[in-house]
C-alpha positions as CSV (number, residue, x, y, z in Angstrom):
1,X,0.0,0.0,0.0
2,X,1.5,3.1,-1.0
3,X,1.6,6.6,1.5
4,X,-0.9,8.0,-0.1
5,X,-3.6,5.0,-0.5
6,X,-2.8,4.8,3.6
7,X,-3.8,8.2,4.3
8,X,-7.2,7.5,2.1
9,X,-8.1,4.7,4.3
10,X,-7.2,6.3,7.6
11,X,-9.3,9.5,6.5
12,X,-12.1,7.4,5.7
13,X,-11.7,5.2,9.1
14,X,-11.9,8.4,11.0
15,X,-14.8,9.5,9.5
16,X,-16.8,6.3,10.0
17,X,-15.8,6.6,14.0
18,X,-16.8,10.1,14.3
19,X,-19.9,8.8,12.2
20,X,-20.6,6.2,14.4
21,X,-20.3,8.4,17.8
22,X,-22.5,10.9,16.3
23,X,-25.2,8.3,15.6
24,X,-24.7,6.9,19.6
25,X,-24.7,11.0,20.5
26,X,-27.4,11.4,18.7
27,X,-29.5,8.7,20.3
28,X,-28.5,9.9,23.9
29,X,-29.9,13.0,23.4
30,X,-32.6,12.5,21.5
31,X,-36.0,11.4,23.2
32,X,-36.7,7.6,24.1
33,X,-39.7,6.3,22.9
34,X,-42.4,7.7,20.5
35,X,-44.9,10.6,21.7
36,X,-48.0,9.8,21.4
37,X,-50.3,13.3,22.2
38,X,-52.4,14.0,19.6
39,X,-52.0,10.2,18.3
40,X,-54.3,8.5,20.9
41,X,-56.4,9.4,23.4
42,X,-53.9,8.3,26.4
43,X,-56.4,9.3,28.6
44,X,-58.7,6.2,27.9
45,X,-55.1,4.3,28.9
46,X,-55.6,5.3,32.9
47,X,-54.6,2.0,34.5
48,X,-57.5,0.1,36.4
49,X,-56.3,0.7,39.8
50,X,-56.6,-2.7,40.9
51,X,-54.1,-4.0,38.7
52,X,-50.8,-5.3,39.7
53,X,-48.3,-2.7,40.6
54,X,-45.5,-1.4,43.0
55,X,-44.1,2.1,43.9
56,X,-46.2,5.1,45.2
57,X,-49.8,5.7,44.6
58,X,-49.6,8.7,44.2
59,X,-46.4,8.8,42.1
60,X,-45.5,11.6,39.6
61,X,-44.7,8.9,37.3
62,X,-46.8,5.7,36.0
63,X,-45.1,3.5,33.8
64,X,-47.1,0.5,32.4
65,X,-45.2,-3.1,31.5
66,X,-46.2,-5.4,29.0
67,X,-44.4,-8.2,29.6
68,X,-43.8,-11.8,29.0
69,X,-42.2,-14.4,31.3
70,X,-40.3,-16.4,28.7
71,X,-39.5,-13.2,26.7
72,X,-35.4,-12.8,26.9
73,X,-35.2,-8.9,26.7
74,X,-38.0,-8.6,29.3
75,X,-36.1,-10.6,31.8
76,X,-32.6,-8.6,30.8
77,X,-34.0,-5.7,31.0
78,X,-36.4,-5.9,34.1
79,X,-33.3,-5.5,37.3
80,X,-32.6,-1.7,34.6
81,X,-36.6,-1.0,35.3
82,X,-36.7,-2.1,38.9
83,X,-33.3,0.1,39.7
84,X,-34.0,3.1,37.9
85,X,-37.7,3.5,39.4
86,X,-36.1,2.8,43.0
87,X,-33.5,5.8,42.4
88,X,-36.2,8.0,40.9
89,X,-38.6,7.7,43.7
90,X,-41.8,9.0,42.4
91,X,-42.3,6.2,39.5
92,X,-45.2,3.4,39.9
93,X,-44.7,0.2,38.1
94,X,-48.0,-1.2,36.3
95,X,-47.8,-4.3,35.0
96,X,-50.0,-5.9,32.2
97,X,-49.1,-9.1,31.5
98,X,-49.1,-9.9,28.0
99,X,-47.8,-13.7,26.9
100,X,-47.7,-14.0,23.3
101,X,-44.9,-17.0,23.6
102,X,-46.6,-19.6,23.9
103,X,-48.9,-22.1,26.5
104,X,-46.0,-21.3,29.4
105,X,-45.9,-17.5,29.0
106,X,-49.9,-18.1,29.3
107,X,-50.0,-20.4,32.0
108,X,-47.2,-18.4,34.2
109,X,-49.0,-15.4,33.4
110,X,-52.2,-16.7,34.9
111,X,-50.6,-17.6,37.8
112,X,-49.1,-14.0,38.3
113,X,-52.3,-12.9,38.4
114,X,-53.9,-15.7,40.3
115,X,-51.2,-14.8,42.8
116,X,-52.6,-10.8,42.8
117,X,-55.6,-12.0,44.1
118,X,-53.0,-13.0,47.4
119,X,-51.3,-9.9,47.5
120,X,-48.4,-12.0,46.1
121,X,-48.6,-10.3,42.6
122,X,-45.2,-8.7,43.0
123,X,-42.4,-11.4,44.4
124,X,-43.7,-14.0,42.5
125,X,-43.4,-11.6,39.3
126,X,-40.3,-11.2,39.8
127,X,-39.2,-14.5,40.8
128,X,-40.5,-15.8,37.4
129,X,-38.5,-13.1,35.8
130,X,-35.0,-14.4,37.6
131,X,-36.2,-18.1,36.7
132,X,-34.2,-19.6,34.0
133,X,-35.9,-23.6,34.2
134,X,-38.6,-23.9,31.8
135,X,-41.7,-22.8,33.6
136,X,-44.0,-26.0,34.1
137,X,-45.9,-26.6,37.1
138,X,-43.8,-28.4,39.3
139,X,-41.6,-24.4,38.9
140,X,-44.9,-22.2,39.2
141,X,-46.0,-24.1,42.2
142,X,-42.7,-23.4,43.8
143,X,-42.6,-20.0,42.9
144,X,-46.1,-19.4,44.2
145,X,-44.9,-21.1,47.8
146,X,-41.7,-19.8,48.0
147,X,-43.7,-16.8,47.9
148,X,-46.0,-17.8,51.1
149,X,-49.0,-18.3,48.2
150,X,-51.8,-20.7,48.5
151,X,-51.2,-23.2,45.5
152,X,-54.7,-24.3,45.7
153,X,-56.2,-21.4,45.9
154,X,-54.2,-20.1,42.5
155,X,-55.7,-23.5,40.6
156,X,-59.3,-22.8,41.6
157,X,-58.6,-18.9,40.9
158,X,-57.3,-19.8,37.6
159,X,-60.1,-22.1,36.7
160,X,-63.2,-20.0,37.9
161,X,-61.8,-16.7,38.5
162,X,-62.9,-14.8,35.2
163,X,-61.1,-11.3,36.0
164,X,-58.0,-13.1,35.0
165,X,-59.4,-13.8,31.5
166,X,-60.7,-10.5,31.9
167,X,-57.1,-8.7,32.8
168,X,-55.3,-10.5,29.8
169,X,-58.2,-9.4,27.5
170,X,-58.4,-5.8,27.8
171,X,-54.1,-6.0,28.4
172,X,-53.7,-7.6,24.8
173,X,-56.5,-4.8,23.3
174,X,-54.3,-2.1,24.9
175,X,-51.4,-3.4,23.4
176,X,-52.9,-3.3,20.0
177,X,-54.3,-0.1,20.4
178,X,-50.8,1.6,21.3
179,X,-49.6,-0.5,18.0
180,X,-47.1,-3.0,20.2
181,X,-46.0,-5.9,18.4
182,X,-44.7,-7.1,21.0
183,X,-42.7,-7.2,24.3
184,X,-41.2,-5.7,26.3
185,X,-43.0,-2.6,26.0
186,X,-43.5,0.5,28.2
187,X,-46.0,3.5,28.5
188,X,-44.8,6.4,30.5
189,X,-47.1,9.0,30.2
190,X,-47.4,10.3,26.7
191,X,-44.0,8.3,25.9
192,X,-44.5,4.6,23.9
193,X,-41.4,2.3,24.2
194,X,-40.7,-1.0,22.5
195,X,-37.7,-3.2,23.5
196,X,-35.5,-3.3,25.9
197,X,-33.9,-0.3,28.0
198,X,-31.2,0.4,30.2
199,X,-31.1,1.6,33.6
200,X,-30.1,5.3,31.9
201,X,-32.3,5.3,29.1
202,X,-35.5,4.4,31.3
203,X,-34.2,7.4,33.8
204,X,-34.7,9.8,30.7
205,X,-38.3,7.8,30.3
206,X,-39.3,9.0,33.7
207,X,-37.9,12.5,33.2
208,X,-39.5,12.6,29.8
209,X,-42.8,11.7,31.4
210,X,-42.4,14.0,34.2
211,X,-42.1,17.3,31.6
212,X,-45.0,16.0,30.0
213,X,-47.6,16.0,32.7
């Protein structure tokens, strides 16, 4: 290669760094997630306030979940969520269970909710989210009692107990109204996110909500 051939390439290898760290600059500063005002009416998205959810009722901050036990970026991404809203403070979590991966993401989701009716909504959601064996029965039943659940009581809840059908139902129309395809995704007030975020980029979510109210 001759001097001035080398000099091309470096020039040009410069330019695609600098390229490249503009892009990631670029995405830092610009907003996370997709404002929806003026799009939707968000206001017919008020969570029910007996769904599942942690974190102050009266926080500045509601940020709804749709989530899926066996979905990989869900469970990577849920410890980010989970830190972030404890160093903000003023966030609520809402979670809407949506299992779109098959008859376990169904059946663990049922129990999640099964589990609600307990007061158990909460550690046994996030057990299932650290839970890396394939979760059958033998798993959910030991999630549920590990958590001080009823195991019983979750079977008869999920077999007669139609505000579970009822929770997944109007969880999967929200999801289509706010065009998810799939999960994880977030709502934070006007702010739609699909796909996994980092413990940084969901503490610009909450900020980004917090302007917007």
């Amino acid at each position: 290669m001759n001097r001035t051939t080398g000099r091309h390439w470096l020039a040009l290898a410069v330019m695609c760094i600098a390229a490249f760290g503009g892009g990631v600059l670029l995405r830092q500063a610009g907003p996370v997630g997709t404002n929806l005002t003026g799009r939707l009416d968000l206001a017919s998205f008020v969570p029910d306030p007996a769904a599942a959810a942690e974190g102050p009722v009266d926080a500045a901050v509601i940020l709804q979940v749709f989530t899926d036990y066996q979905c990989g970026p869900c469970r990577a991404g849920h410890p980010a969520m989970l830190a972030a809203a404890a160093r903000a403070g003023d966030v609520r979590i809402v979670y809407r269970d949506l299992p779109r991966l098959g008859p376990l993401s169904e059946r663990a989701a049922r129990v999640a909710l099964a589990a609600h009716a307990q007061g158990l909504y909460t550690p046994v959601h996030n057990a299932l989210m650290r839970e890396r064996r394939q979760l059958d029965a033998p798993v959910l039943r030991e999630i549920v009692e590990r958590a001080g659940g009823d195991w019983q009581r979750v079977e008869r809840d999920i077999a007669g107990d139609r505000r579970i059908d009822q929770r997944l139902a109007a969880n999967a129309t929200d999801a289509m109204r706010l065009g998810v395809p799939g999960t994880p995704a977030y709502l934070a007030g006007p702010y739609r996110v699909v796909g996994m975020l980092s413990e940084r980029e969901f503490a610009r979510l909450f900020q980004q909500a917090r302007e917007a109210n």
